[in-house]
MMTF fields as JSON, N, C-alpha, C and O atoms, coordinates in Angstrom:
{
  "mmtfVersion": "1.0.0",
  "mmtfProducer": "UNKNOWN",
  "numBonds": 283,
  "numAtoms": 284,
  "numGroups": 71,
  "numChains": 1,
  "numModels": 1,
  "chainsPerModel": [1],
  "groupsPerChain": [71],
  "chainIdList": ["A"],
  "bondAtomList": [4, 2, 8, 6, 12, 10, 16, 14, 20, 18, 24, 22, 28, 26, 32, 30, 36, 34, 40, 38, 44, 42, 48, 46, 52, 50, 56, 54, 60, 58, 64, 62, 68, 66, 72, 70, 76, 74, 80, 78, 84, 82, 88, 86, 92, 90, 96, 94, 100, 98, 104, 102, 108, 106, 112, 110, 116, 114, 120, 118, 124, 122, 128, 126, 132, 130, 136, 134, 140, 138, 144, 142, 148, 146, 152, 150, 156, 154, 160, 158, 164, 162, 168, 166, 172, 170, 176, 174, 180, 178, 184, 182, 188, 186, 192, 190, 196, 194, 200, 198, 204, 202, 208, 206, 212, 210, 216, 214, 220, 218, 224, 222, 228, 226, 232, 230, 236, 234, 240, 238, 244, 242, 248, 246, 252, 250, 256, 254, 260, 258, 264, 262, 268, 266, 272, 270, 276, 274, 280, 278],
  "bondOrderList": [1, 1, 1, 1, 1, 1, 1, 1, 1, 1, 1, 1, 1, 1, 1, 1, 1, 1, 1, 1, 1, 1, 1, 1, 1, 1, 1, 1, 1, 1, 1, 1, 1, 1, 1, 1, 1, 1, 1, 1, 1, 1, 1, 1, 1, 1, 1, 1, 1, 1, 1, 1, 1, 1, 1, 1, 1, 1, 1, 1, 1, 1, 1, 1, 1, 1, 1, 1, 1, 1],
  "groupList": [{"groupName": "UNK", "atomNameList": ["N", "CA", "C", "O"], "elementList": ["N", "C", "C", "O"], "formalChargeList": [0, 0, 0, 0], "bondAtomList": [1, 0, 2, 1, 3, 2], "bondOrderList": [1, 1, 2], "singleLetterCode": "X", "chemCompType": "L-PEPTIDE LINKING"}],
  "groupTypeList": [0, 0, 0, 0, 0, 0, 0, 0, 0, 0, 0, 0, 0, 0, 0, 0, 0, 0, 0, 0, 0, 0, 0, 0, 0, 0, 0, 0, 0, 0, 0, 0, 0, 0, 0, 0, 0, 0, 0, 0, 0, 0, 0, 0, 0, 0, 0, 0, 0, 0, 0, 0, 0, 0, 0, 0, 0, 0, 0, 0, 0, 0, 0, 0, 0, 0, 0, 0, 0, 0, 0],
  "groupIdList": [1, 2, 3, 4, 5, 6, 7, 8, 9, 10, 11, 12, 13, 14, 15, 16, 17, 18, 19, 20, 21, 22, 23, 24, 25, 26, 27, 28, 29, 30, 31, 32, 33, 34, 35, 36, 37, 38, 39, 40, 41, 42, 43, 44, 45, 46, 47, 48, 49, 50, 51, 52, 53, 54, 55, 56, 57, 58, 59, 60, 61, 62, 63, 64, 65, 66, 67, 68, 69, 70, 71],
  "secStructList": [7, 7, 7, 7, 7, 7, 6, 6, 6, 6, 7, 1, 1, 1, 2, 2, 2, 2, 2, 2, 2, 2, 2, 2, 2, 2, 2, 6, 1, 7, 7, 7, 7, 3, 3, 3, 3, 3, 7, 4, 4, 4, 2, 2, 2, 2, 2, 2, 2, 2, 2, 6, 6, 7, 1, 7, 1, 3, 3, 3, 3, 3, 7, 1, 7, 7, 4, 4, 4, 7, 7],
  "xCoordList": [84.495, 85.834, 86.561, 86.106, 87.74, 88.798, 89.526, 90.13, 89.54, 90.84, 91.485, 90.97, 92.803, 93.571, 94.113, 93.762, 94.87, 95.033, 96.288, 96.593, 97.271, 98.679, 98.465, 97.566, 99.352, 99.679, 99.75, 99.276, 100.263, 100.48, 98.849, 98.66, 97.964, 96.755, 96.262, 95.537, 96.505, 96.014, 97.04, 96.947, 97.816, 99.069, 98.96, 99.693, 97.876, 97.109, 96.591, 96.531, 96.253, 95.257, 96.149, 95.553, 97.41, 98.261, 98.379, 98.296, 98.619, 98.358, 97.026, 96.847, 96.134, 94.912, 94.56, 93.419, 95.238, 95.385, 96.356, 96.062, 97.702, 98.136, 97.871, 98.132, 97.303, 96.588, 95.77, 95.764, 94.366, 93.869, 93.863, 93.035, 95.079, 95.492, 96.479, 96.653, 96.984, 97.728, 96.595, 96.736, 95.588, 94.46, 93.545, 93.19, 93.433, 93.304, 93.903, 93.419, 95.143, 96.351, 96.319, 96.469, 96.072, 96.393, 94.951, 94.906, 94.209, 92.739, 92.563, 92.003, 93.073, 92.748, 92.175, 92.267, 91.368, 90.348, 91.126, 90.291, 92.123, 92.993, 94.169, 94.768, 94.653, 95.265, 96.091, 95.82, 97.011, 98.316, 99.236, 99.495, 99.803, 100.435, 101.79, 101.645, 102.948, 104.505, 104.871, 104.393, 105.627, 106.356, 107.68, 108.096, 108.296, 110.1, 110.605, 110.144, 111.993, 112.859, 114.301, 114.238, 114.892, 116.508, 117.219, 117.087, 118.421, 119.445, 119.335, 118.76, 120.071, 120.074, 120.117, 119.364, 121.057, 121.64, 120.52, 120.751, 119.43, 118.065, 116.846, 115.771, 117.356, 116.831, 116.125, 114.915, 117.142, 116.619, 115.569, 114.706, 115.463, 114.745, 113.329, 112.265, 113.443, 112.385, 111.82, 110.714, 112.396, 111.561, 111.25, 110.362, 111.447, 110.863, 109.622, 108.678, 109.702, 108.628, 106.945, 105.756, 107.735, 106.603, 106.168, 104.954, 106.91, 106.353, 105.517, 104.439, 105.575, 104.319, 103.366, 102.689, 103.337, 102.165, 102.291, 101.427, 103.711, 103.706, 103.794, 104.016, 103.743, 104.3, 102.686, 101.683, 102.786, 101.548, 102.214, 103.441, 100.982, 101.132, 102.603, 103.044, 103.076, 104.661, 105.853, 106.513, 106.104, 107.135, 108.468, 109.021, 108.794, 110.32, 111.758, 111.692, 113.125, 113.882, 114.762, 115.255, 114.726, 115.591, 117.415, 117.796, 118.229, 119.413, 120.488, 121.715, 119.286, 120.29, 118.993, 117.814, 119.537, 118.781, 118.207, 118.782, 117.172, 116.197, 116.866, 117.043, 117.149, 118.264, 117.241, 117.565, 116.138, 114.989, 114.559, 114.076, 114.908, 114.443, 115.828, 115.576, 117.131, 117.763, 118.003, 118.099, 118.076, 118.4, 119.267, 119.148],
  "yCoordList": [89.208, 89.152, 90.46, 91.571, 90.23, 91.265, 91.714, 90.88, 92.978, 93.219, 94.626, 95.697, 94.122, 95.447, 96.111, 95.747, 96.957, 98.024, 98.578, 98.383, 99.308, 100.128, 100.899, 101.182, 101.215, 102.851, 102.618, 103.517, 101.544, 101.101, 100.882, 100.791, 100.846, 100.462, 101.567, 101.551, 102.374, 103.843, 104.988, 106.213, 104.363, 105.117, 105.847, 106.692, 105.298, 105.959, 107.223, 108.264, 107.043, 108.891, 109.649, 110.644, 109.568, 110.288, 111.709, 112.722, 111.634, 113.306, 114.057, 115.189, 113.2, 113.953, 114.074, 114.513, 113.772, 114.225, 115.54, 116.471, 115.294, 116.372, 117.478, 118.603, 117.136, 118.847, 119.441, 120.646, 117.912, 118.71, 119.024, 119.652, 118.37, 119.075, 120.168, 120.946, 120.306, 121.918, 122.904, 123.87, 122.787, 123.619, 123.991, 125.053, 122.481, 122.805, 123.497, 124.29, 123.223, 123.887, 125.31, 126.101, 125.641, 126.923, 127.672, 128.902, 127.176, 128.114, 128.113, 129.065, 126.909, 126.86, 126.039, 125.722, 125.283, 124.387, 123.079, 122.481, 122.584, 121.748, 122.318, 123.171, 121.87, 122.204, 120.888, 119.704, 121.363, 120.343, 120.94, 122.141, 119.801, 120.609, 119.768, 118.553, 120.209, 119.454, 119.517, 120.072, 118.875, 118.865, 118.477, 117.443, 120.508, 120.043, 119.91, 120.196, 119.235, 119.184, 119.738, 119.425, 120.071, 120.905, 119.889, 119.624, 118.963, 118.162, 117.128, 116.749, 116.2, 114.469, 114.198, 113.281, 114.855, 114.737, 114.149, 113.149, 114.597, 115.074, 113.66, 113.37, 113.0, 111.723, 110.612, 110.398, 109.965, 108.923, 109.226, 108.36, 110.161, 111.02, 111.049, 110.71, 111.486, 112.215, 110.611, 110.272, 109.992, 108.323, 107.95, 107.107, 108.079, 107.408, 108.445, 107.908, 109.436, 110.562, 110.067, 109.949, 109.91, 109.053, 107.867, 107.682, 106.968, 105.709, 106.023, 105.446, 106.63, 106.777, 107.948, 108.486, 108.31, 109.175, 110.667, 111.397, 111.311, 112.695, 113.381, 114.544, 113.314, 114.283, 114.702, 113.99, 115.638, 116.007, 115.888, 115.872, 115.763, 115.899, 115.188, 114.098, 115.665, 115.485, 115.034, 115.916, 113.994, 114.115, 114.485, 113.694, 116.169, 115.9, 116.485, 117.595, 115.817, 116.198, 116.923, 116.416, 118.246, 119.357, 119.204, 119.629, 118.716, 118.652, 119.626, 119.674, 120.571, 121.227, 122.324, 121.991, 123.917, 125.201, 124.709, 123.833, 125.144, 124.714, 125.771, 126.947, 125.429, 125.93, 126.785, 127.943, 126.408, 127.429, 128.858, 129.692, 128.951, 129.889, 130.86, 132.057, 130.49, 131.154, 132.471, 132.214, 133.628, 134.647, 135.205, 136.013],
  "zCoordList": [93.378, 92.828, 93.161, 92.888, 93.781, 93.92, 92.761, 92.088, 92.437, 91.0, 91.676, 91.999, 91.73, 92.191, 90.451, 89.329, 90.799, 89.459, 89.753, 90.93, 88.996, 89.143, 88.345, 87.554, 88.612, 87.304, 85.991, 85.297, 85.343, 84.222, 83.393, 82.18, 84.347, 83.809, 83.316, 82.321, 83.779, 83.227, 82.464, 82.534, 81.885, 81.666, 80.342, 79.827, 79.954, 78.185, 78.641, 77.988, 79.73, 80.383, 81.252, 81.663, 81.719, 82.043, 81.537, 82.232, 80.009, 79.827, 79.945, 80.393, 79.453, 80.248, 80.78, 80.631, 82.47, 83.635, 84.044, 84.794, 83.251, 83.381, 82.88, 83.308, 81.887, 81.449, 82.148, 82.4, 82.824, 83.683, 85.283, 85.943, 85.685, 87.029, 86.796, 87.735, 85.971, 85.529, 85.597, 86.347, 84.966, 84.96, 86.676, 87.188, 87.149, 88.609, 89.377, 90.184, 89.166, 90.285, 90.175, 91.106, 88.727, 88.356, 88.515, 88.479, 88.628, 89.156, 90.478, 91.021, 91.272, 92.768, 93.008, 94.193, 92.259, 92.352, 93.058, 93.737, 93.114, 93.971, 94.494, 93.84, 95.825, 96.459, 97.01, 96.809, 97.648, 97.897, 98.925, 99.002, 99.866, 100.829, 100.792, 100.659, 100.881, 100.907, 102.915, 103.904, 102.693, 104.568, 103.601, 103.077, 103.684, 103.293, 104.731, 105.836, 104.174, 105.488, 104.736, 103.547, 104.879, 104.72, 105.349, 106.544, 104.126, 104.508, 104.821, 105.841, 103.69, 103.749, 104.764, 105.091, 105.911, 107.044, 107.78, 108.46, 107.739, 108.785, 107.962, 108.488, 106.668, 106.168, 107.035, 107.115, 107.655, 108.912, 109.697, 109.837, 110.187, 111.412, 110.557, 111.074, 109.207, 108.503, 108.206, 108.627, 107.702, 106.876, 108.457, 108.328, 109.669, 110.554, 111.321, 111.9, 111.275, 111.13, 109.986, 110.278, 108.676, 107.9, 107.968, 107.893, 108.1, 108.986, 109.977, 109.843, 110.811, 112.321, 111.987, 112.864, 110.737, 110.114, 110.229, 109.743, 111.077, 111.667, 110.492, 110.829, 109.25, 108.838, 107.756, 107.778, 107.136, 106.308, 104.933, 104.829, 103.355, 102.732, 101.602, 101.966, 100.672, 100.277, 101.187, 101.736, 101.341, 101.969, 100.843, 100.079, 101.067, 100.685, 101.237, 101.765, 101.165, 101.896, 100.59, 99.583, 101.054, 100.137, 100.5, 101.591, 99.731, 99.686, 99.174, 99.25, 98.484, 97.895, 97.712, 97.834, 97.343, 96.702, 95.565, 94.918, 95.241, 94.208, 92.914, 93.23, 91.788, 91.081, 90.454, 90.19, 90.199, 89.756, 90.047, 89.281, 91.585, 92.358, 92.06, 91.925, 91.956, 91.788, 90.692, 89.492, 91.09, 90.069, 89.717, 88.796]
}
């Protein structure tokens, strides 16, 4: 027997995941890699880049300064 699963199935253990990949991230013990791209403009190019597998990790396209970083 086949049984597939979603997110919803596990959605009771969500925070106790996030507590403990906060804890990973923050010791080192997991790691993660993003592929930004700078400008909606550059969108098309980038979703057909992920379709044929080129890109690593996160795909995300930065539209704007990260308001965080700002001082």
């Amino acid at each position: 027997m086949l049984r597939g699963s979603i997110y919803f199935d596990y959605a009771s253990q969500v925070p106790d995941f996030v507590t403990d990949m906060k804890a990973r991230l923050a010791e080192g013990r997991t790691k993660y890699r993003e592929d930004i791209t700078d400008g909606l403009e550059k969108a098309p190019g980038e979703l057909i880049r992920l379709l044929k597998g080129e890109n690593f990790g996160k795909k995300i396209i930065r539209v704007s300064p990260d308001p965080m970083a700002i001082k």
